[in-house]
N, C-alpha and C positions, 0 to 999 in steps of 0.2 A: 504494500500500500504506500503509494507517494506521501513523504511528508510535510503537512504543510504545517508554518509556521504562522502563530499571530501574538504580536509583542512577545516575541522569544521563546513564546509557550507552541509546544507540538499537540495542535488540537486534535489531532488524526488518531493517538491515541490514549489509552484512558487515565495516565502518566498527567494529564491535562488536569485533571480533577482535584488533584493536587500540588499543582504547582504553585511557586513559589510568587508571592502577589506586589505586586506594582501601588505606588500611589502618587498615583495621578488625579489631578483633578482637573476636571472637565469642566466648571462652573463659567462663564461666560462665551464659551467656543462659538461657533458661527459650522455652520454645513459649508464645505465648499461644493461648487456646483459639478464639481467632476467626481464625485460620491454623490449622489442621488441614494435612495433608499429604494430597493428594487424589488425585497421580497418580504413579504410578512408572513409568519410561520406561528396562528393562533392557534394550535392545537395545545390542549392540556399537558401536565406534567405527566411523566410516566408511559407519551405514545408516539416514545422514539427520538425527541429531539434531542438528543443528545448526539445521538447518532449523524440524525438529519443535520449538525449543525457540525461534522465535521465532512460530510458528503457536500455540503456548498461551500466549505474552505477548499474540497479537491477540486470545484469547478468555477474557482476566481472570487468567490464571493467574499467578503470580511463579514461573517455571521456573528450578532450580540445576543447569547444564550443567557438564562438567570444565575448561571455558574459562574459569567464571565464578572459580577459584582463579588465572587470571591480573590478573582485574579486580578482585580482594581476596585478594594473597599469604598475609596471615596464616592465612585457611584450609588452609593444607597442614597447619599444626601439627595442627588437630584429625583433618584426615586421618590424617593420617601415625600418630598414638595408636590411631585406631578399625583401621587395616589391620595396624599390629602386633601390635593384640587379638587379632584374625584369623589373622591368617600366621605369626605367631611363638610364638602358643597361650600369653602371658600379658599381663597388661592392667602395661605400664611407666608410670613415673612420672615427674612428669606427661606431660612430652614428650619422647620421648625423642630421642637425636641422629638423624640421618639415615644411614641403612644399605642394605641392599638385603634386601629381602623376600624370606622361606626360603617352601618349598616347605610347610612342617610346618602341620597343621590346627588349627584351637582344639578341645581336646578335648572328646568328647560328654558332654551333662550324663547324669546318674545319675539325677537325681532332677527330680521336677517343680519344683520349689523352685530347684535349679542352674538348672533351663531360666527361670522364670520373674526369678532374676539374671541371666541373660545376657541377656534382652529388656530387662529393664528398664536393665542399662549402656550396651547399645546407642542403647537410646533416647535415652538422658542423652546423649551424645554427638552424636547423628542431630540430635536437638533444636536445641543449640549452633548446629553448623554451617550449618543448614541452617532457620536463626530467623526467615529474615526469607522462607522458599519455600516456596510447598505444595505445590513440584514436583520433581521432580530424573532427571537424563539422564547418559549417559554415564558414564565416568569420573571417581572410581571407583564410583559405584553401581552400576555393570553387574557388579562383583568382591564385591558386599556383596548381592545377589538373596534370599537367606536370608533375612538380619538384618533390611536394610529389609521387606522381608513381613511378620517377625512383627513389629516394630517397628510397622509401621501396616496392620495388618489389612483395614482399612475403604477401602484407596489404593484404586483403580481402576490396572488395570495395562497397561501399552504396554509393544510390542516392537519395534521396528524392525526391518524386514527387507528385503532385496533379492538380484535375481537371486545366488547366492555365487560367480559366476564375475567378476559385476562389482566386488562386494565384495572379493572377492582380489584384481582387478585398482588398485582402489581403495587399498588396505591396501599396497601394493607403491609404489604410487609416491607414497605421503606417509608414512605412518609407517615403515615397515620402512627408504623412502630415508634417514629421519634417525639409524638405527641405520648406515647404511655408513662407512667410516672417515672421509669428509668430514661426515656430521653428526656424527659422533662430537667431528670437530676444533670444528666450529660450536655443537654445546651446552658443551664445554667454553671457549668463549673468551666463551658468555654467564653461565655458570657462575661464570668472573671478574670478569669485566666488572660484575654487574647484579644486586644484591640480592634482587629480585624473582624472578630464574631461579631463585636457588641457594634460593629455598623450593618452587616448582612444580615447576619440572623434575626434582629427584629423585623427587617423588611420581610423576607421569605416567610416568617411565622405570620406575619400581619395579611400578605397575599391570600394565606391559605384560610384564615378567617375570612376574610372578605367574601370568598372566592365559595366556599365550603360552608361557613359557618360551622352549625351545632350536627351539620349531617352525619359526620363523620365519627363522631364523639359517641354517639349510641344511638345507632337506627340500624335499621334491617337495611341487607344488600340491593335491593331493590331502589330504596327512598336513596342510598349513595348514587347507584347506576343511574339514578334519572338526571342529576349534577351532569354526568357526562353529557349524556343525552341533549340536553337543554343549551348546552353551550356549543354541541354539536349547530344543532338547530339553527340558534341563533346567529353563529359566523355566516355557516350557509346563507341566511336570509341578506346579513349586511355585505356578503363578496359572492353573488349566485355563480361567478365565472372561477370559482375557486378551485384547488384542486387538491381532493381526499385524500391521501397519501399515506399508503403502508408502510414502514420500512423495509417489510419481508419483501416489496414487489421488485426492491434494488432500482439498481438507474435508471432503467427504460421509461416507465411514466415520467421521474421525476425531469430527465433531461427531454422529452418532446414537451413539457409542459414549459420548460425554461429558456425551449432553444439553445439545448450547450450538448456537448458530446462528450459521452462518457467518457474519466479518465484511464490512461491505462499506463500498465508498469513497465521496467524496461525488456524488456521482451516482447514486448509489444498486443502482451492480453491484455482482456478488461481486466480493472484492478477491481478488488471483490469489495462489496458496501461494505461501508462501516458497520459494526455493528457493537455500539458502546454503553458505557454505562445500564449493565446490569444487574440485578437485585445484587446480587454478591459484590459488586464492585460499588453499586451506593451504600453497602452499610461498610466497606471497608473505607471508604473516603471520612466517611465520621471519623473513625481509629485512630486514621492518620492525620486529621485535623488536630484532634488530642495531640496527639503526640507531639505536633510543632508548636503548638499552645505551651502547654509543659514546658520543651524545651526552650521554646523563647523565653518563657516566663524566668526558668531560671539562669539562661544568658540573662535577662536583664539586671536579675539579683547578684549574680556573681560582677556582672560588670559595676555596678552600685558597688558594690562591696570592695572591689579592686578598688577602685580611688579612693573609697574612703580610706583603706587601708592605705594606701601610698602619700595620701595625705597626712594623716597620721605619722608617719614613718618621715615623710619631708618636716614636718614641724616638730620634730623628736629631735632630729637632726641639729634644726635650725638653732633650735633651744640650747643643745648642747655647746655649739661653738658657740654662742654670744654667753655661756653661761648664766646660772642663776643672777636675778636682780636681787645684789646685797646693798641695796640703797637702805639708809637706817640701822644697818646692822652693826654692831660693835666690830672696830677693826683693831688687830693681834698687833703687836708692837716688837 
């Protein structure tokens, strides 16, 4: 499989999931107009995009996945501003703290003039974040379907989809596991531990409320499955020229729908889809998130502790050659 690179990280394979994170901020960027935004990929978590968003790095694309706010934290800021536009129905300033997303809608415009400010702040926003993609997958754009649409008209639009029996199954044993009271315990101890959590993981957790609510939490698999369903429905209704997209179906849909030609290796075969981030490989990303949490945590203690210590040690010193202050003291004759 070709490897493609985005800001140093090899998204092709699942190596990507944890690498090592950049911070960058994106806070006033502008679009240049030779980056257009070209594809929009609203299909829910857990139906492939992970996959799908190293199969459009193979064919040119810069795709912004909801993983990619772990490999550049400062991104949640601008999230976290555009979804409280959203969910809390007013545009805070500039950034505001970190809370949990209400249920309440951004109110509908009255006028064409309101509708034509709300694309255009969205835009300003979209722009920012997402400066350096002409793509973007998952969370949270799968919670913004609206805005992005009219935001870029012109996108070409993916869904992702899979059997919803496997998808539920899917959805149970990695995200909903990290809502039971042991993920509960483990996002809060990286919460502490790791700089970088306590900007992504309240957004991610906040999406999936918004997004999920109480469905998830204790109902029958049915009342979950209709969630799919519903969001299904809905992109269809707002992109009817969309395109439904398996990952099992491999290239041939996804490239006659994109006008691009399958990539291939040196040998000259098709190079085989990606096929990433699996049940196994998202609860081993947790692990490894721990782990660098930890050990930053105690690089940053040991480094603390080196200077104090060297300081200590330079003013030990210092003290010694100027010797003690015997000002006052009786002197020997």
């Amino acid at each position: 499989m070709p490897i493609v690179r985005l800001s140093g990280v090899d998204i092709t394979s699942s190596a990507f999931l944890t690498a090592s994170e950049t911070w960058d901020s994106k806070r006033g960027r502008t679009r240049s107009p030779e980056l257009p935004i070209r594809v929009l990929c609203l299909g829910l978590s857990r139906t492939g995009t992970v996959s799908l968003r190293a199969a459009l790095a193979q064919l040119g694309y810069r795709p912004y996945h909801g993983l990619s706010m772990m490999e550049n934290p400062p991104d949640a800021h601008l999230w976290r501003h555009i979804l409280d536009n959203k969910f809390r129905g007013t545009a805070f300033s500039p950034f505001p703290s970190f809370g949990t997303i209400t249920t309440a809608k951004f109110p509908s415009s009255s006028t064409d003039d309101e509708a034509d400010g709300r694309v255009a702040w969205y835009r300003k926003y979209f722009d920012q974040v997402l400066s350096d993609s002409d793509a973007c997958l998952d969370i949270p754009a799968s919670l913004l379907a609206e805005e992005l649409l009219s935001a870029y008209p012109g996108a070409k639009v993916i869904i992702t989809v899979r059997d919803v029996d496997e998808w539920y199954s899917s959805w149970m044993a990695t995200i909903k596991q990290k809502r039971t009271w042991a993920g509960r315990v483990w996002s809060f101890l990286l919460l502490k531990l790791d700089r970088a959590s306590r900007l992504y993981i309240p957004i991610m957790e906040d999406c999936v409320k918004a997004k999920y609510g109480a469905v998830f939490e204790d109902s029958d698999p049915e009342t979950a499955k209709n969630v799919y369903r519903s969001h299904l429905a809905r992109v269809q209704e707002l992109a009817p020229e969309c395109l439904l997209f398996d990952v099992k179906d491999g290239w041939g849909p996804l490239c006659q729908f994109l006008g691009a030609q399958a990539p291939r290796i040196d040998d000259g075969a098709p190079a085989p889809f990606p096929r990433l981030n699996d049940r196994e490989e998202w609860n081993q990303m947790f692990g490894t998130l721990m782990r660098k949490a930890v050990m930053r945590r105690i690089l940053e203690i040991t480094t603390v502790g080196a200077v104090l210590s060297f300081a200590v040690i330079m003013l030990s010193i210092l003290y010694c050659r100027r010797g003690p202050n015997l000002e006052g003291s009786p002197v020997s004759s």
